[in-house]
N, CA, C and O atoms as a Maestro MAE file, in Angstrom:
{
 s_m_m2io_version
 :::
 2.0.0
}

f_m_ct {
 s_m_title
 :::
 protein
 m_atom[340] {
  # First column is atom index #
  i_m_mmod_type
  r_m_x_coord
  r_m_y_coord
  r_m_z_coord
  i_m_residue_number
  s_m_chain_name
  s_m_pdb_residue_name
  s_m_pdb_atom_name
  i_m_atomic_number
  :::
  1 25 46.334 213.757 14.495 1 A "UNK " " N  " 7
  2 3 45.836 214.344 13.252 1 A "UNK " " CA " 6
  3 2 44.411 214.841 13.468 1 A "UNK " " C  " 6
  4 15 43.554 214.306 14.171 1 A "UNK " " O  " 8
  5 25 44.324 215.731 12.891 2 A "UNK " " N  " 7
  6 3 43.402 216.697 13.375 2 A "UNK " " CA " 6
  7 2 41.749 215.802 11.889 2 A "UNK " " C  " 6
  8 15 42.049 215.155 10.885 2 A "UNK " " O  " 8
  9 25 40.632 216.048 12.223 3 A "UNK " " N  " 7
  10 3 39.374 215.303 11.356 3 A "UNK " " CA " 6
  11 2 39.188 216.781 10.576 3 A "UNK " " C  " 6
  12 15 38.059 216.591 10.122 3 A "UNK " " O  " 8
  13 25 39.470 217.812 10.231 4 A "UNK " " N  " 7
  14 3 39.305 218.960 9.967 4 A "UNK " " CA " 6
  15 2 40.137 219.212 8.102 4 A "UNK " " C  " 6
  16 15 41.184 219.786 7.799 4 A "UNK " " O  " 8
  17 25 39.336 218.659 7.419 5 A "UNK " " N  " 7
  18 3 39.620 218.704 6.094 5 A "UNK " " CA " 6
  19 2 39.283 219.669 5.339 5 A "UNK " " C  " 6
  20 15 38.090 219.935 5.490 5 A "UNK " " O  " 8
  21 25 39.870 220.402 4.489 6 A "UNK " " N  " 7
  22 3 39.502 221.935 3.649 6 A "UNK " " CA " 6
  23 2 39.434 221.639 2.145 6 A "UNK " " C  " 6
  24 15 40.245 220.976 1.498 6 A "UNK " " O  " 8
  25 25 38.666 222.059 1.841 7 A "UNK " " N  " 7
  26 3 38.087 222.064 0.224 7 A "UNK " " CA " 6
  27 2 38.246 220.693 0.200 7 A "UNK " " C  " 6
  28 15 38.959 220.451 -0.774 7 A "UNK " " O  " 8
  29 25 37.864 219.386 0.928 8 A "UNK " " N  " 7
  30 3 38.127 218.308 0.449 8 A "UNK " " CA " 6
  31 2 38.952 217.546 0.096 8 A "UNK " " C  " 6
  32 15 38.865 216.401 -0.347 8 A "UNK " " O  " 8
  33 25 40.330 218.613 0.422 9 A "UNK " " N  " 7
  34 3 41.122 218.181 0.188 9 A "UNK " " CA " 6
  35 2 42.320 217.964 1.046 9 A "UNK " " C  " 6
  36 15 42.881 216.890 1.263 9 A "UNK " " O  " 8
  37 25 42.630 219.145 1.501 10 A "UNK " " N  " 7
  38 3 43.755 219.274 2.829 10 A "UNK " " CA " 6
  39 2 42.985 218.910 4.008 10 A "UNK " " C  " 6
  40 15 41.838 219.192 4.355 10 A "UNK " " O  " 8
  41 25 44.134 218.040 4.663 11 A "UNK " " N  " 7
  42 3 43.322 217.031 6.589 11 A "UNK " " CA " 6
  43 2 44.569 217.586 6.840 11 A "UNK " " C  " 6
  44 15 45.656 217.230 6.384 11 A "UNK " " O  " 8
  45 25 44.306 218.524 7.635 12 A "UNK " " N  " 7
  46 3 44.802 219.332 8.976 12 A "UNK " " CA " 6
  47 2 45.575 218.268 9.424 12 A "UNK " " C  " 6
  48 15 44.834 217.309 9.643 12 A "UNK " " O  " 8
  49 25 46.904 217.980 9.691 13 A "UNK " " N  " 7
  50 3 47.630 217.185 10.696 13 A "UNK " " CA " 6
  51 2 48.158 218.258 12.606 13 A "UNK " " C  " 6
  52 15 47.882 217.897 13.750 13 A "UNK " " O  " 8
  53 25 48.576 218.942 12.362 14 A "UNK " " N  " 7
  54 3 49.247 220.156 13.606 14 A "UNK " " CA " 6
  55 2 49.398 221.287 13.133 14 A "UNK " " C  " 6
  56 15 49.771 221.486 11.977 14 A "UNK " " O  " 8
  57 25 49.043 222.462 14.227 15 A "UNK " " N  " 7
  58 3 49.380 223.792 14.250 15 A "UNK " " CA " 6
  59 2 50.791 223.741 14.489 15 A "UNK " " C  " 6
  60 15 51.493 223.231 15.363 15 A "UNK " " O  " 8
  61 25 51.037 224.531 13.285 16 A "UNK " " N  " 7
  62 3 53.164 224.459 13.350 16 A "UNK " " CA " 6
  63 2 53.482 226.257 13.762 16 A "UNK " " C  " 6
  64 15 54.615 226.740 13.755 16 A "UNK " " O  " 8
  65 25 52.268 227.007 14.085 17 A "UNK " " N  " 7
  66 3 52.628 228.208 14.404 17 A "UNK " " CA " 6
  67 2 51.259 229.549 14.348 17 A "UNK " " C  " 6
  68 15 50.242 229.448 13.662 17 A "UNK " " O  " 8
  69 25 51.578 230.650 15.192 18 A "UNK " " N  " 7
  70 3 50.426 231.206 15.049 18 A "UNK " " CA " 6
  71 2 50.959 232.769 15.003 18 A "UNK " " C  " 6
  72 15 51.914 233.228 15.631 18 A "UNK " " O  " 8
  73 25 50.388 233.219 14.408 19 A "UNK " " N  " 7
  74 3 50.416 235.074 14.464 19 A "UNK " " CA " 6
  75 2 49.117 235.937 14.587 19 A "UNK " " C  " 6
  76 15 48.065 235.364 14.867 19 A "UNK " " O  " 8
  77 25 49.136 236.842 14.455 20 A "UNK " " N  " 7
  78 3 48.477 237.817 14.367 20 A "UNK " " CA " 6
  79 2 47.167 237.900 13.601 20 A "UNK " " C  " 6
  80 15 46.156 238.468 14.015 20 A "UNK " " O  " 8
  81 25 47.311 237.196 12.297 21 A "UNK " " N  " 7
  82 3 46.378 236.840 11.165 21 A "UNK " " CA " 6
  83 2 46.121 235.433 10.849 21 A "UNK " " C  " 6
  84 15 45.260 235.042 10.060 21 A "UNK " " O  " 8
  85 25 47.123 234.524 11.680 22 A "UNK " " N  " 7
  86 3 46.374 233.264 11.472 22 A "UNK " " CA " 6
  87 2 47.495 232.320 12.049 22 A "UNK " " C  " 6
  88 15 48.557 232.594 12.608 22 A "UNK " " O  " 8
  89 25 46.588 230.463 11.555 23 A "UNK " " N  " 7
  90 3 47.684 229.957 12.338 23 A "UNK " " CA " 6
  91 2 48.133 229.120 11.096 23 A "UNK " " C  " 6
  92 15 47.261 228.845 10.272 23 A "UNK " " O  " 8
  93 25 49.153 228.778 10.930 24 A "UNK " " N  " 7
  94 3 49.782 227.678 9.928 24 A "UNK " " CA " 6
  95 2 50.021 226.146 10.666 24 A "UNK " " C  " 6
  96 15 50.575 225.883 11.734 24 A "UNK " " O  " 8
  97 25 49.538 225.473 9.913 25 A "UNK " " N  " 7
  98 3 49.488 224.041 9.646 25 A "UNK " " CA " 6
  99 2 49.809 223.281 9.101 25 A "UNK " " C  " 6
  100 15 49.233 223.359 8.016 25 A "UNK " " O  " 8
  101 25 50.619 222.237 9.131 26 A "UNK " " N  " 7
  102 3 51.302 221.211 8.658 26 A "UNK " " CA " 6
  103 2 49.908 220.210 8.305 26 A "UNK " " C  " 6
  104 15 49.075 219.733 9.076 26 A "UNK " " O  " 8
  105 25 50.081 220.081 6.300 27 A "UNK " " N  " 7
  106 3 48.306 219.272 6.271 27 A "UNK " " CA " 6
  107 2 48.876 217.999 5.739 27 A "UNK " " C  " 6
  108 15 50.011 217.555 5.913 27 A "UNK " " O  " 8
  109 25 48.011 217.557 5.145 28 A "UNK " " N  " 7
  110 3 48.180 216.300 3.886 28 A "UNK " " CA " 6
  111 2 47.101 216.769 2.499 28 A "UNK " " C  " 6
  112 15 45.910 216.683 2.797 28 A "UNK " " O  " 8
  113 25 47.372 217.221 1.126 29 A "UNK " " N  " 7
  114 3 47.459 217.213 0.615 29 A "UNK " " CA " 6
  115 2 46.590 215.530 -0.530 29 A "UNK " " C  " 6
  116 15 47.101 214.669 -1.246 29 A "UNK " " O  " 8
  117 25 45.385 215.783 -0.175 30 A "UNK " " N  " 7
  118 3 45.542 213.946 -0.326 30 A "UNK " " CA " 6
  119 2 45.234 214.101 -1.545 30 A "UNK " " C  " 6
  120 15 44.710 213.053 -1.922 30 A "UNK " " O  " 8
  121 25 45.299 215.211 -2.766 31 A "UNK " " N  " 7
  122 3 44.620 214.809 -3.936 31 A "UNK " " CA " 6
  123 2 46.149 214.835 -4.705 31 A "UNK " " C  " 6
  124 15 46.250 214.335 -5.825 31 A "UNK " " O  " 8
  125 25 46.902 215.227 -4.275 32 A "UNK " " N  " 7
  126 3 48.029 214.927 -5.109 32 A "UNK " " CA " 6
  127 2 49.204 214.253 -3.764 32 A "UNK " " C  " 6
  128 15 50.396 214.315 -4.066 32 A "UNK " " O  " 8
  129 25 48.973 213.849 -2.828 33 A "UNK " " N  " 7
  130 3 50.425 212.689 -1.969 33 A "UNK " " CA " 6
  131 2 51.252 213.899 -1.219 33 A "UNK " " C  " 6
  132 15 52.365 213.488 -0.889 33 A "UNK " " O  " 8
  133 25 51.048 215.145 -0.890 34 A "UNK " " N  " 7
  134 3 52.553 215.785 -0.406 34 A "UNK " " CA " 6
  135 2 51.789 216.529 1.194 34 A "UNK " " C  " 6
  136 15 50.676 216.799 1.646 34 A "UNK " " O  " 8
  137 25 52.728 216.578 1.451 35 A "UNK " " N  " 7
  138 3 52.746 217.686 2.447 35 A "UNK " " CA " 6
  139 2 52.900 219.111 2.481 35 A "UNK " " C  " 6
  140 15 53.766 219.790 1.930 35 A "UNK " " O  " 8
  141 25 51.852 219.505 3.270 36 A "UNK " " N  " 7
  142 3 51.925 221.518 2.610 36 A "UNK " " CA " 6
  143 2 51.509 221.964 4.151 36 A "UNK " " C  " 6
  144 15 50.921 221.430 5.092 36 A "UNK " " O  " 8
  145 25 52.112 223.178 3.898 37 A "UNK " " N  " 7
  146 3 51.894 224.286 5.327 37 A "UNK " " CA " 6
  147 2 50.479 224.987 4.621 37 A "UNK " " C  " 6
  148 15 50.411 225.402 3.465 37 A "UNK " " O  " 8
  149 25 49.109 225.002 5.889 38 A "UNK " " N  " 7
  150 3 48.204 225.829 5.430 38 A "UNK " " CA " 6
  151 2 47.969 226.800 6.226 38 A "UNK " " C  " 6
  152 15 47.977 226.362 7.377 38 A "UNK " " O  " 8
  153 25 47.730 228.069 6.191 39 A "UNK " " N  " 7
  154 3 47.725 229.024 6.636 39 A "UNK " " CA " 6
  155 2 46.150 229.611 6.677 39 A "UNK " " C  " 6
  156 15 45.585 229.760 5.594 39 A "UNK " " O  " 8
  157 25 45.567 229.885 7.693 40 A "UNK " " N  " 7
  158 3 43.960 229.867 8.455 40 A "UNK " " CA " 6
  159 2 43.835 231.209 8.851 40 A "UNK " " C  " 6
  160 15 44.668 231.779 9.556 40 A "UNK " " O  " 8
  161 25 42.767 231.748 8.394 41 A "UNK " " N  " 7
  162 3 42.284 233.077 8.932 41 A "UNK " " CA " 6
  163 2 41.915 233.348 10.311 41 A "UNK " " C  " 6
  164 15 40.760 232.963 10.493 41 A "UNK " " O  " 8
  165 25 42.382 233.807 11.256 42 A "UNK " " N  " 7
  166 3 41.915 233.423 12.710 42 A "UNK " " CA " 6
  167 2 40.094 233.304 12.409 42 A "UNK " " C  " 6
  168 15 39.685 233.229 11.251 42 A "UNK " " O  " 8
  169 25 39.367 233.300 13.305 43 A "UNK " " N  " 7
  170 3 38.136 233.200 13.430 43 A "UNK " " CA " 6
  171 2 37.322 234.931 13.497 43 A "UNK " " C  " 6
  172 15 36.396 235.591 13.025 43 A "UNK " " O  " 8
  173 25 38.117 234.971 14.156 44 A "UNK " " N  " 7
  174 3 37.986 236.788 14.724 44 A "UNK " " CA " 6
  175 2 37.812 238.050 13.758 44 A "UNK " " C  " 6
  176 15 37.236 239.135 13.837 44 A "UNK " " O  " 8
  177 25 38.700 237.288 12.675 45 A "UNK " " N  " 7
  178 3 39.067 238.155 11.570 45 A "UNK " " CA " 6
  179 2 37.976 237.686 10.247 45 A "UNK " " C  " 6
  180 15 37.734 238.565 9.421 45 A "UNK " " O  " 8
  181 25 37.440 236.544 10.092 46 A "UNK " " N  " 7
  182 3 36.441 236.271 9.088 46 A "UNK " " CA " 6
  183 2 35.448 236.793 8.813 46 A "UNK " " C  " 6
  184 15 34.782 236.256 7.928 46 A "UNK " " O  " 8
  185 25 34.965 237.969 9.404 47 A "UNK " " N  " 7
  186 3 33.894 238.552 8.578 47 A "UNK " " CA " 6
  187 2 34.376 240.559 9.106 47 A "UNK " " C  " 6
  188 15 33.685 241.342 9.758 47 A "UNK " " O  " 8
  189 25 35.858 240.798 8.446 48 A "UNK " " N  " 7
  190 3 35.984 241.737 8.197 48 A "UNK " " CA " 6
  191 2 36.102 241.931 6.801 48 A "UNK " " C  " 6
  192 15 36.788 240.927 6.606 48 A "UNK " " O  " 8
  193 25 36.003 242.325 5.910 49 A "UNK " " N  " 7
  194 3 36.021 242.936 4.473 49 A "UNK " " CA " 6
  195 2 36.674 243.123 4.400 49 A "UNK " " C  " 6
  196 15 37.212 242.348 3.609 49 A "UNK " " O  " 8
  197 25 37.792 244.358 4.994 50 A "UNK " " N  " 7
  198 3 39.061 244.899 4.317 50 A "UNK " " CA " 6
  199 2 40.203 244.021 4.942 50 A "UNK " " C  " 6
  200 15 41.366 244.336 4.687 50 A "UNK " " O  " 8
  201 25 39.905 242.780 5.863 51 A "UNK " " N  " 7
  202 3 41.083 241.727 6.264 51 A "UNK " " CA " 6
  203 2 41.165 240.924 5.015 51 A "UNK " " C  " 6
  204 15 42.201 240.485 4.515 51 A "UNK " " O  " 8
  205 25 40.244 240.817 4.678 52 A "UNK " " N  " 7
  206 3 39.571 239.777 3.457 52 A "UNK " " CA " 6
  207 2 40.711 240.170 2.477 52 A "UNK " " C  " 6
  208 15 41.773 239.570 2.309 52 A "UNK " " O  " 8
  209 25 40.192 241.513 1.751 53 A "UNK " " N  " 7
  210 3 40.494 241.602 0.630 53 A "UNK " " CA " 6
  211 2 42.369 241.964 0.595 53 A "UNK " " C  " 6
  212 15 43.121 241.986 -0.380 53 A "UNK " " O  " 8
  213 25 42.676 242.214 2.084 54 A "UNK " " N  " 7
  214 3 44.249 242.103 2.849 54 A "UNK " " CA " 6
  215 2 45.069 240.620 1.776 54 A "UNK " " C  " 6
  216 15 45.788 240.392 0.803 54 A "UNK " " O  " 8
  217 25 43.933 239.704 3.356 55 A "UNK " " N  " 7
  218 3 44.646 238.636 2.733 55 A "UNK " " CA " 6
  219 2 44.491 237.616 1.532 55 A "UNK " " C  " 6
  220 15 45.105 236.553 1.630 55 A "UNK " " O  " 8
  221 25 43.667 237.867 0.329 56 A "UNK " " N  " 7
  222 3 43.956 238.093 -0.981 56 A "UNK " " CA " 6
  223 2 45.236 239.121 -1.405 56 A "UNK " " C  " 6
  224 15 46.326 238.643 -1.719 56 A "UNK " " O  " 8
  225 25 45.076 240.068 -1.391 57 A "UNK " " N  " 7
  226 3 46.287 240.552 -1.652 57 A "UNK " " CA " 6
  227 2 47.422 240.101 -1.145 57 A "UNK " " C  " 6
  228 15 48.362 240.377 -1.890 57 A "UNK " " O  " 8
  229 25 47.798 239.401 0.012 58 A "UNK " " N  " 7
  230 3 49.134 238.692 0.396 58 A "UNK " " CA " 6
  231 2 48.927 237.526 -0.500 58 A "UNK " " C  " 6
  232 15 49.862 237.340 -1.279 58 A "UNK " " O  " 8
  233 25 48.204 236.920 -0.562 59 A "UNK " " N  " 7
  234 3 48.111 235.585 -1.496 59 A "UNK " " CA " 6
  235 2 48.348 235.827 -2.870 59 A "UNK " " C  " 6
  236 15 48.785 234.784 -3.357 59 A "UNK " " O  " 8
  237 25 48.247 236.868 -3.855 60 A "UNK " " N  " 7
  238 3 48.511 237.403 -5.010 60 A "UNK " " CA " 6
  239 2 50.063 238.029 -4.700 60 A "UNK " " C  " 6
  240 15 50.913 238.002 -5.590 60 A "UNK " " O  " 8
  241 25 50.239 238.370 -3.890 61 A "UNK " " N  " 7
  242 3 51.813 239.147 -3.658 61 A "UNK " " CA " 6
  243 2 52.879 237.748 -3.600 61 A "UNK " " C  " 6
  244 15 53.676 237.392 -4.468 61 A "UNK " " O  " 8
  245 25 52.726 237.412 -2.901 62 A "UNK " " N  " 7
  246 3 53.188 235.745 -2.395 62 A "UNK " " CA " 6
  247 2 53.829 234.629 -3.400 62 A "UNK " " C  " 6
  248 15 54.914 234.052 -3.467 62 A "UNK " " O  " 8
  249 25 52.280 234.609 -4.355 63 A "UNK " " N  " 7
  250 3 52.164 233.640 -5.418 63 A "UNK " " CA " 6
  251 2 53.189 234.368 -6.821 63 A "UNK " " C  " 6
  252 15 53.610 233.804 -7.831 63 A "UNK " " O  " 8
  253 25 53.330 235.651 -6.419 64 A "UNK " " N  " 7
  254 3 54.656 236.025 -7.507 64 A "UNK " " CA " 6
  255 2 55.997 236.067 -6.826 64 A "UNK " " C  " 6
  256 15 56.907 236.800 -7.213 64 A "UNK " " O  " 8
  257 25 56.087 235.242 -5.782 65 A "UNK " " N  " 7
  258 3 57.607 235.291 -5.435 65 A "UNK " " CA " 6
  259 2 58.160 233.927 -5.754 65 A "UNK " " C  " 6
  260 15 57.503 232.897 -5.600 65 A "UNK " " O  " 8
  261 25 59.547 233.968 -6.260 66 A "UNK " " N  " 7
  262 3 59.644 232.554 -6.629 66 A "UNK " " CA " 6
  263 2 61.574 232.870 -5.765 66 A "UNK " " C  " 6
  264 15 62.534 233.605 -5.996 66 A "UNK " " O  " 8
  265 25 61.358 232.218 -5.157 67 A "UNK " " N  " 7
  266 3 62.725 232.591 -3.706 67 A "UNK " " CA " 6
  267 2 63.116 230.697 -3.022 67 A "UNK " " C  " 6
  268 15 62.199 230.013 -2.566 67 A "UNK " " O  " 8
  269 25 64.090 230.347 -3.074 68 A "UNK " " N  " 7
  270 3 63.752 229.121 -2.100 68 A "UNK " " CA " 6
  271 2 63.793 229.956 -0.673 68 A "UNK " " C  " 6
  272 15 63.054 229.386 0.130 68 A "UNK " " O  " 8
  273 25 64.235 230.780 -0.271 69 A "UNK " " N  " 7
  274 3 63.317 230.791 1.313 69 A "UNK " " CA " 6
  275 2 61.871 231.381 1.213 69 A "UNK " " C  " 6
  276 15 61.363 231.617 2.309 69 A "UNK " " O  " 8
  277 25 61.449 231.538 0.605 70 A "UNK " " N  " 7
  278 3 59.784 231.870 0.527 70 A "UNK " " CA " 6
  279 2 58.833 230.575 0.290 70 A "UNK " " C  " 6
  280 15 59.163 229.789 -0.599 70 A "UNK " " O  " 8
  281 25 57.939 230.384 0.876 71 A "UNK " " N  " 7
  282 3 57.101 229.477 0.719 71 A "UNK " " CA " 6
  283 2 56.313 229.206 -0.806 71 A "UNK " " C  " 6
  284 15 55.740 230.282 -0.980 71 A "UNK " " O  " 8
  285 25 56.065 228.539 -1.712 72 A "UNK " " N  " 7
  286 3 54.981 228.600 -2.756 72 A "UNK " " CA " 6
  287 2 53.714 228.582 -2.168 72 A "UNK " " C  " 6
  288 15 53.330 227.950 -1.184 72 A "UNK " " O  " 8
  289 25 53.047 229.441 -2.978 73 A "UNK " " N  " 7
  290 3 51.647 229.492 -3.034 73 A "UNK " " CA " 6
  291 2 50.959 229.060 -3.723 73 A "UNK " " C  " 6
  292 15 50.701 229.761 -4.702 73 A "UNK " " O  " 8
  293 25 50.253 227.654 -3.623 74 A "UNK " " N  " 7
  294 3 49.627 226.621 -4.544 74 A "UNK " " CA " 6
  295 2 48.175 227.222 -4.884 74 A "UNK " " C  " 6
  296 15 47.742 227.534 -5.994 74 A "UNK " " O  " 8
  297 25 47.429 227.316 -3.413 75 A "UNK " " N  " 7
  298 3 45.849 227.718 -3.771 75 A "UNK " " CA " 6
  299 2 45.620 228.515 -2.549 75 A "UNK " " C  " 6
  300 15 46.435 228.699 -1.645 75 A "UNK " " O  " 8
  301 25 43.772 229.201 -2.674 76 A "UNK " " N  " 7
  302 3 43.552 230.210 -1.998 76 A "UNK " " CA " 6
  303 2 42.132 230.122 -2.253 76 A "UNK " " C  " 6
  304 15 41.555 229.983 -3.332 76 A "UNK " " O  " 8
  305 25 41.489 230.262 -0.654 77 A "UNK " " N  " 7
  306 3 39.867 230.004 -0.801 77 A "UNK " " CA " 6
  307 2 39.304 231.243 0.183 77 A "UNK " " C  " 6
  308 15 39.858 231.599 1.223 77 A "UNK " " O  " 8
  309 25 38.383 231.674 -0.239 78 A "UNK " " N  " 7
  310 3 37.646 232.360 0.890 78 A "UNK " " CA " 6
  311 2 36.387 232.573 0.835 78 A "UNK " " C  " 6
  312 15 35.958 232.901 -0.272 78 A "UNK " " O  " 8
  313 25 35.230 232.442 2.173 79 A "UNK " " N  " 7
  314 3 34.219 232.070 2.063 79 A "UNK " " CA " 6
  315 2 34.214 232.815 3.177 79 A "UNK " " C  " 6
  316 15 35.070 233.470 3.771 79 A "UNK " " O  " 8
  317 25 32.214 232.405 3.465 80 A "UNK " " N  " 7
  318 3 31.820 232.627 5.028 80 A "UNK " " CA " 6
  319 2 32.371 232.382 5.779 80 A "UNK " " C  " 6
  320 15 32.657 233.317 6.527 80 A "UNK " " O  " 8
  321 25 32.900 231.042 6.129 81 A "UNK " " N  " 7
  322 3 33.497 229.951 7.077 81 A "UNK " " CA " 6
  323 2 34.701 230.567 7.422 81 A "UNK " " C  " 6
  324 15 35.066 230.659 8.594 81 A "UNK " " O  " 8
  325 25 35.524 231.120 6.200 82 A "UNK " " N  " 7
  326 3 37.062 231.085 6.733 82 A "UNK " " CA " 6
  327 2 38.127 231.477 5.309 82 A "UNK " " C  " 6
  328 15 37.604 231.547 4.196 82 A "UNK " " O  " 8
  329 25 38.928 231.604 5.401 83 A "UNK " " N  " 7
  330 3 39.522 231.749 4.458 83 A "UNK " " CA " 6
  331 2 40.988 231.039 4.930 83 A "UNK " " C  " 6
  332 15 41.224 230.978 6.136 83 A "UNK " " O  " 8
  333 25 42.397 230.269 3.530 84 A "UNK " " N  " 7
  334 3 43.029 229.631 4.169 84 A "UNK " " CA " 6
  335 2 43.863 230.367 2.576 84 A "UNK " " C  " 6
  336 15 43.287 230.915 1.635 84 A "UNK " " O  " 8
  337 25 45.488 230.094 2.769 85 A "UNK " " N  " 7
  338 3 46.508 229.749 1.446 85 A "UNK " " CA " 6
  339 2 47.638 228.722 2.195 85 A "UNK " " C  " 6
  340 15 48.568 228.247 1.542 85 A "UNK " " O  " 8
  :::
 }
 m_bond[339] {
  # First column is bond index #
  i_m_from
  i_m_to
  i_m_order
  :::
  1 1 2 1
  2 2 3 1
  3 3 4 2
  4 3 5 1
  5 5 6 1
  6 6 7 1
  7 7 8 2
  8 7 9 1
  9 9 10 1
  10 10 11 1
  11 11 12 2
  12 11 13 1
  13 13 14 1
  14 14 15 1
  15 15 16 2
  16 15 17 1
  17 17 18 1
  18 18 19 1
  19 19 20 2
  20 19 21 1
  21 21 22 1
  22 22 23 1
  23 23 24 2
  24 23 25 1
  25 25 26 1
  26 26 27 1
  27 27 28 2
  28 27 29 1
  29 29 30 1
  30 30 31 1
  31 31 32 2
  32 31 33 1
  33 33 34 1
  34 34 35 1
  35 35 36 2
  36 35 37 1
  37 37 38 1
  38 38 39 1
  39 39 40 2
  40 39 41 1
  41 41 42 1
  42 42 43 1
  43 43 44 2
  44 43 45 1
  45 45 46 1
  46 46 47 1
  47 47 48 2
  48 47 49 1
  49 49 50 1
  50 50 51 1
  51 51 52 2
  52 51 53 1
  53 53 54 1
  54 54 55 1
  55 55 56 2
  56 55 57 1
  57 57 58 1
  58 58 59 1
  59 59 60 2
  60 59 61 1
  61 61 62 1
  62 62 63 1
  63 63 64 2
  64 63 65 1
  65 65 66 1
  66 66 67 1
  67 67 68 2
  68 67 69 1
  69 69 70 1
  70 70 71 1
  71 71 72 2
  72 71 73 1
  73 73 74 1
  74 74 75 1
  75 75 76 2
  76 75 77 1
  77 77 78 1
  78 78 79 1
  79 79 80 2
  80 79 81 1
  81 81 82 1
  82 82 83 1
  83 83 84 2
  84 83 85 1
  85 85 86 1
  86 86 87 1
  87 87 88 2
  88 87 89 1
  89 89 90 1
  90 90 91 1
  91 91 92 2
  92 91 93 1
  93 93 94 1
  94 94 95 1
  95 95 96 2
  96 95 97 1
  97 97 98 1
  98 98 99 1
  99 99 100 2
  100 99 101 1
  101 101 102 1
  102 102 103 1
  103 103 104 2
  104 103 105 1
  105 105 106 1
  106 106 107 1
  107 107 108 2
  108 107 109 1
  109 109 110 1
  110 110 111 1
  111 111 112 2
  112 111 113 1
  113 113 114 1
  114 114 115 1
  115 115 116 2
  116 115 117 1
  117 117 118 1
  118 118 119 1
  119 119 120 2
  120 119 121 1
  121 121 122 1
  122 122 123 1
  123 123 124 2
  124 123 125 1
  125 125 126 1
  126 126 127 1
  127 127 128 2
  128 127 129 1
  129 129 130 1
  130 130 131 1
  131 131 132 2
  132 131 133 1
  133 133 134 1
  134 134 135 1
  135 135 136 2
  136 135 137 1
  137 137 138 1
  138 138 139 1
  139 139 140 2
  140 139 141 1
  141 141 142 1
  142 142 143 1
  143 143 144 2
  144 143 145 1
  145 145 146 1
  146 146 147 1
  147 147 148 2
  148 147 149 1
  149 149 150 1
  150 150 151 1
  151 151 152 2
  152 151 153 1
  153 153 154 1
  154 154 155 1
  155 155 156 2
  156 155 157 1
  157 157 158 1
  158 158 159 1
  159 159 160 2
  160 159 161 1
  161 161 162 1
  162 162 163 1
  163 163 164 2
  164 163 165 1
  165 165 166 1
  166 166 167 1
  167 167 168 2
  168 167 169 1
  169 169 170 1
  170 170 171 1
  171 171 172 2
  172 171 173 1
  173 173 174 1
  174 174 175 1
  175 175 176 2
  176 175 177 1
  177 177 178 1
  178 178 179 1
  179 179 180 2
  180 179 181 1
  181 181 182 1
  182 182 183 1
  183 183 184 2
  184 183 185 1
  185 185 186 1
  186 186 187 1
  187 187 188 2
  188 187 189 1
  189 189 190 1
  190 190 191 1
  191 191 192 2
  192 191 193 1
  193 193 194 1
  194 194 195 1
  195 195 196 2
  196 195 197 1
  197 197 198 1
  198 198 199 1
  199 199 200 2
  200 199 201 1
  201 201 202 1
  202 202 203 1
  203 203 204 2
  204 203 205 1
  205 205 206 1
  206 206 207 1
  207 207 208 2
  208 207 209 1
  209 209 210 1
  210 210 211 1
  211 211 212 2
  212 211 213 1
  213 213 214 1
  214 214 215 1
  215 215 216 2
  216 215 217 1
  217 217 218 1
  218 218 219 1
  219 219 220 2
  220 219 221 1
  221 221 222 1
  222 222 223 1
  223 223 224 2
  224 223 225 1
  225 225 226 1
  226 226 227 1
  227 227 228 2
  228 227 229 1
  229 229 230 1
  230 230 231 1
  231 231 232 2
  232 231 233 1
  233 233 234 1
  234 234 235 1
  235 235 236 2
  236 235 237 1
  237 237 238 1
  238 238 239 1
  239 239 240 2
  240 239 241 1
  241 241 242 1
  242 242 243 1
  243 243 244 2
  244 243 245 1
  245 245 246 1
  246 246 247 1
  247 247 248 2
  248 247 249 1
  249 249 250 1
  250 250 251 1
  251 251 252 2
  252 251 253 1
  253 253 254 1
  254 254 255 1
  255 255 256 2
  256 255 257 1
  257 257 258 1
  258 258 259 1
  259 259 260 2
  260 259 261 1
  261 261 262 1
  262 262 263 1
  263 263 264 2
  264 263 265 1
  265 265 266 1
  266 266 267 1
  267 267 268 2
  268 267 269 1
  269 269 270 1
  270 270 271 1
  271 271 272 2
  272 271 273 1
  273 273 274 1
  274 274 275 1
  275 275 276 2
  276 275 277 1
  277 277 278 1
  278 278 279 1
  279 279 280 2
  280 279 281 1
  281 281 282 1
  282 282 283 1
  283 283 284 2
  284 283 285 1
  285 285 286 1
  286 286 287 1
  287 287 288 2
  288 287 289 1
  289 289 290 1
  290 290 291 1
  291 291 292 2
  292 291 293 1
  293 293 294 1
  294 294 295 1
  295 295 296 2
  296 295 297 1
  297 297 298 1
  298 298 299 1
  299 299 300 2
  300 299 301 1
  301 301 302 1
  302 302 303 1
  303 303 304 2
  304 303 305 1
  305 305 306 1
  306 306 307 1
  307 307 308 2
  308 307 309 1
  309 309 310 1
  310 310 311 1
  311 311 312 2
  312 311 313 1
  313 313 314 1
  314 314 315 1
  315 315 316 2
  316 315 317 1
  317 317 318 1
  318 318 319 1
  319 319 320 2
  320 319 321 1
  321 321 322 1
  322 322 323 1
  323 323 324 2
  324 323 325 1
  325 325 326 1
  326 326 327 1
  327 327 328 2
  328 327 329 1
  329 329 330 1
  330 330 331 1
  331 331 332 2
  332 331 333 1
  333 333 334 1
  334 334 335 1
  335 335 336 2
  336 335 337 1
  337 337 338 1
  338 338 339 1
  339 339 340 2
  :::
 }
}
């Protein structure tokens, strides 16, 4: 398990996969008990603007799909540091 906690809340357990725009992670969830896939802005890509405002727009596109093979989209942060959903 990874010491790498986000908004205080999600602790990084494993990278479950990586692409182009980021890598997804299997976390813990500790303010409500569950397990969630988090999805990480590569490093490379954090201080482009129009990746930024990209991946907001996938996170708003996303968060209106309601599919069981589609993932839910709970939350969405972006900062200096990084951005994650």
């Amino acid at each position: 398990m990874s010491d790498v906690k986000l908004a205080g809340r999600y602790r990084l357990a494993e990278a479950i996969g990586r692409g182009g725009m980021g890598e997804v992670w299997r976390a813990e969830d500790e303010l409500l008990g569950r397990t969630v896939a988090v999805k990480l802005v590569l490093p490379e890509l954090r201080t482009d603007e129009g990746f930024a405002r990209r991946f907001l727009a996938e996170a708003r596109a996303m968060a209106s799909v309601d599919h069981p093979g589609v993932v839910t989209i709970h939350d969405f942060h972006a900062d200096a540091q990084g951005a994650y959903l």
